[in-house]
C-alpha positions in Angstrom: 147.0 -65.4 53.6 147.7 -65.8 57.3 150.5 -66.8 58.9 150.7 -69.5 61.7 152.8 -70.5 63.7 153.2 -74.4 64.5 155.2 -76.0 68.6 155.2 -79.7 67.9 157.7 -81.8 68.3 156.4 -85.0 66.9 157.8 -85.1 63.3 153.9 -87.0 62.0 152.0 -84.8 64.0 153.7 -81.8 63.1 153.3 -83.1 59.1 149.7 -83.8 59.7 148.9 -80.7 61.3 151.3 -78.3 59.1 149.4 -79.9 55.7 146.0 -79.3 57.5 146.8 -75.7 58.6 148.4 -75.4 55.0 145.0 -76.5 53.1 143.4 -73.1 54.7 145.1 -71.7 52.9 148.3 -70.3 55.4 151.2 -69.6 55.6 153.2 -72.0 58.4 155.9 -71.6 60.9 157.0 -75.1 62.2 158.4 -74.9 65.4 159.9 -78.3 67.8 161.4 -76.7 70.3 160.7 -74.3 72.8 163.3 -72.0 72.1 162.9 -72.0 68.0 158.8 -70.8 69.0 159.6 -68.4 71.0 162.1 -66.9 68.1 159.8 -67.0 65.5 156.9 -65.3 68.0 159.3 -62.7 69.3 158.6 -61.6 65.5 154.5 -61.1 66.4 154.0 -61.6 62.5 151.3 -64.1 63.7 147.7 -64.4 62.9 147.6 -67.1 65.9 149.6 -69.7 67.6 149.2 -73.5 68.0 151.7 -74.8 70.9 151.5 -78.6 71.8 151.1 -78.1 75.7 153.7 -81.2 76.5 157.7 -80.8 75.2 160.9 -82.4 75.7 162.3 -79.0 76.4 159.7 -77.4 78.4 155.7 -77.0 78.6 154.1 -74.8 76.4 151.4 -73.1 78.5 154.9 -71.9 80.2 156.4 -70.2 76.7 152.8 -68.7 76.3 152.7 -67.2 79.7 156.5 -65.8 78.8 154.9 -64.3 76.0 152.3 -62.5 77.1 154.9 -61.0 80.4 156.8 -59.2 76.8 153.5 -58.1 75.5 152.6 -60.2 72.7 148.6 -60.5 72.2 148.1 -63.1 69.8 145.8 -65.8 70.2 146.9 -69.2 71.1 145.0 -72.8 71.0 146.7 -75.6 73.4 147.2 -79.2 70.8 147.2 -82.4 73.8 146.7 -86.1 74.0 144.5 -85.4 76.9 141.3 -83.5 76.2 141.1 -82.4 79.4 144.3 -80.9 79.9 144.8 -77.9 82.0 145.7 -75.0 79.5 146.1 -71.5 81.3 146.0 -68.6 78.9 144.7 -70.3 76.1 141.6 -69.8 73.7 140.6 -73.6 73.7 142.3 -77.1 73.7 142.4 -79.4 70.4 142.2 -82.8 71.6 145.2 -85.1 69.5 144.3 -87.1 66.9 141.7 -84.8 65.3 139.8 -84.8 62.0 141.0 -82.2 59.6 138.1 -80.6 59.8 137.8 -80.0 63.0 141.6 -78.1 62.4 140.1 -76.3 59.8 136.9 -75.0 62.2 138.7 -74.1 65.1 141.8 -72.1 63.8 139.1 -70.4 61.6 137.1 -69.5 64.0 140.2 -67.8 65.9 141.4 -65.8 62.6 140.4 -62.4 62.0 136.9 -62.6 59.6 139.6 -61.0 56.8 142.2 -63.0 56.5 140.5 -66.5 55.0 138.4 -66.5 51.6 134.5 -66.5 53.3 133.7 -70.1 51.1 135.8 -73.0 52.2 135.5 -75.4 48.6 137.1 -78.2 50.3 135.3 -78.4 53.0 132.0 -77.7 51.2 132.8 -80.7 48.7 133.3 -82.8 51.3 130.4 -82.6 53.0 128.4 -83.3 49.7 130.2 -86.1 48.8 132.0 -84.1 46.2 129.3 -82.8 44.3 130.0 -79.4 42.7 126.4 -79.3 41.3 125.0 -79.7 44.9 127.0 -77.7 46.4 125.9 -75.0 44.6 122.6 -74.7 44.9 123.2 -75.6 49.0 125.0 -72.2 48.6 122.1 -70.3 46.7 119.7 -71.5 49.2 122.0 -70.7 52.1 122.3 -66.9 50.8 119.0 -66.6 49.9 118.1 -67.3 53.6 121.3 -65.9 55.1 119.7 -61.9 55.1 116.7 -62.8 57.4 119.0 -65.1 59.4 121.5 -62.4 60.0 118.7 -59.8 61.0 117.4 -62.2 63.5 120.1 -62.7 65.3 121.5 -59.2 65.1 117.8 -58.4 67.0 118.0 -60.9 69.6 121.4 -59.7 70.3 121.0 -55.7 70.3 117.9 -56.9 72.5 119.8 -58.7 75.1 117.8 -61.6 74.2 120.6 -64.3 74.6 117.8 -67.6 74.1 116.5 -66.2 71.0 120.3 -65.3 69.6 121.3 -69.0 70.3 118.2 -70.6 68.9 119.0 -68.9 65.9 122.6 -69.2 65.6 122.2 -73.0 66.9 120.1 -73.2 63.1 123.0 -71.5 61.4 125.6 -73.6 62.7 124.3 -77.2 60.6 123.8 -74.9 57.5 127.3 -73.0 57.2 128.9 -76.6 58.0 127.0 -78.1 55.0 128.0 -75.4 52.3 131.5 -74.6 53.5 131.2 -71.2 55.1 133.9 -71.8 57.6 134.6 -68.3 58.6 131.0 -67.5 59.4 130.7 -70.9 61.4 133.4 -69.8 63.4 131.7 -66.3 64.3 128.6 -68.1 64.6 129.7 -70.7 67.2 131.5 -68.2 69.3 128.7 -65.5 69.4 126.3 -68.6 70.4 128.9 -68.8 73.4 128.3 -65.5 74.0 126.2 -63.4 72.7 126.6 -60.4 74.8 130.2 -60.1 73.3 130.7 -57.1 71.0 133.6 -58.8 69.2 131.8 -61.5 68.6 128.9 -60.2 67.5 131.1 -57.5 65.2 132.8 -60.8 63.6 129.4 -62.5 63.1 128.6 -59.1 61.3 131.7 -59.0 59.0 131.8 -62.8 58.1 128.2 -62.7 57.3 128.1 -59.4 55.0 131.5 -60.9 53.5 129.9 -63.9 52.2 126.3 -61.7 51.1 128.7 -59.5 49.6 130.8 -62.2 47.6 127.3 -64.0 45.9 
């Protein structure tokens, strides 16, 4: 189970959030200050790190650029009321209010392939209205087509052929949504950002043979 770690200093938010991250599953760290996350990061016993951007005490694209000067790595997404806030040094910025599945995607898609089961139930039920049978046999089909998929867009992108990789990672993306494959719609929506990227394309690898490997 990963472990997380949590800067908000809004007691709802931080709830919200902190029973989001928890539904993963992970582990979290709940931070409201400055100075308690930058304690609990010192540790670097985290997977990644969600700091709210704005604080009483401080700003947190300012404790994430202290962080890095000590020579802690981990990756960091900026949570704002402004969607277009300025947010040096980190991966992305998660626009506040947001859907919990939109939580779910994006911390996913910053975990290591590893760390989170490769199905996410909850997330699969949901998007067939609950139905277990459905959902099933979504799945099947989904791995029955996922070995061609993956071969595809390995090609394109050993080929340099970036149009071809996104065309067929830009099919992927509805499909992985639909049967809960949260993991490999991570890797699959950063790889379409870039498909020259080796890491990306090594996690498209791993998240893809995990779930072959787990039907």
């Amino acid at each position: 189970m990963p472990n997380l770690l949590l800067l908000e200093d809004d007691p709802t938010s931080a709830a919200a959030l902190r029973a989001g991250l928890e539904s993963l599953p992970a582990h979290v760290d709940h931070a409201s200050t400055l100075a308690q996350a930058e304690a609990l990061a010192a540790r670097d016993s985290h997977a990644l790190w969600l700091f709210d951007l704005q604080l009483p005490d401080g700003r947190g694209d300012e404790l994430l650029a202290r962080l890095r000067d000590r020579g802690l790595a981990t990756p960091a997404l900026a949570l704002s009321a402004d969607p277009q806030a300025a947010a040096p040094g980190f991966a992305r910025v998660l626009a506040k209010p947001l859907a919990l599945a939109e939580l779910r995607a994006a911390v996913t898609a910053w975990l290591p392939a590893g760390l989170l089961p490769p199905w996410d139930d909850a997330a699969g039920l949901a998007a067939v209205a609950g139905q277990a049978t459905a959902l099933e046999t979504l799945r099947r089909l989904f791995l029955d087509e996922l070995p061609l998929q993956r071969h595809e867009v390995l090609a394109a992108c050993r080929a340099g052929d970036e149009a071809a990789a996104r065309a067929h990672l830009h099919r992927l993306k509805a499909s992985c949504g639909f049967v809960g494959a949260l993991p490999l719609l991570g890797a699959v929506r950063a790889l379409h950002a870039a498909p020259g990227d080796a890491g990306a394309l090594q996690r498209f690898q791993d998240c893809s043979q995990r779930l072959l490997a787990s039907g």
